[in-house]
C-alpha positions in Angstrom: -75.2 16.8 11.1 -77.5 20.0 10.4 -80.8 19.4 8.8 -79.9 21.6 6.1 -77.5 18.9 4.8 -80.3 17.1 4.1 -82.5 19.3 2.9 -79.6 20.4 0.3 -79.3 16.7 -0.7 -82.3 16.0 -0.9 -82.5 13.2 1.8 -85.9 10.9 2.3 -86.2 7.8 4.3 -89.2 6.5 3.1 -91.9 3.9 4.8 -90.3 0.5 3.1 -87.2 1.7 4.8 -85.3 2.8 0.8 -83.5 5.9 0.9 -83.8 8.3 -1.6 -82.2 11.7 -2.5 -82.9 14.7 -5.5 -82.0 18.2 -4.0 -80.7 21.3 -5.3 -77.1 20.4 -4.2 -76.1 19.0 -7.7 -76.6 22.5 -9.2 -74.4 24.0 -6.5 -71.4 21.4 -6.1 -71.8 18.3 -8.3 -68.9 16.7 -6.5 -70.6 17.2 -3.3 -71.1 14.1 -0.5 -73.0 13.5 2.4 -71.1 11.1 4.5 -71.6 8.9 7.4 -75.5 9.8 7.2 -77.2 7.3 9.9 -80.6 5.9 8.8 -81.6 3.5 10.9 -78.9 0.7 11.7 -78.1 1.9 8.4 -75.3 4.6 7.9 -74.9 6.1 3.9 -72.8 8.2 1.8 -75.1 10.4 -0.5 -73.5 12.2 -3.8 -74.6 15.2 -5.2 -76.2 13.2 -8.4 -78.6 11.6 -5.6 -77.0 7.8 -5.3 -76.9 6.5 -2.2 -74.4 3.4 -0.6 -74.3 1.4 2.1 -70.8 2.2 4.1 -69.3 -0.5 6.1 
């Protein structure tokens, strides 16, 4: 995954270990999704109106 993918989204893992997301990408492709995105042990699907899931 490029770091720009994140960027776009908006991606932060913060201290408490939440993940949050509010980028620019929502203006460009609302149906936009960020999958498969590892955070941790975690790996999360991100959509372009910044709500992140758990996959499984």
């Amino acid at each position: 995954m490029d770091t720009s993918d994140e960027s776009l989204f908006g991606v932060r893992h913060e201290l408490d270990g939440s993940i949050t997301a509010d980028g620019p990408i929502s203006d460009l492709d609302p149906e936009a999704r960020l999958t498969g995105l590892r955070c941790g042990q975690r790996t999360c699907t991100v959509s372009a109106d910044g709500q992140v899931t758990a996959e499984e």
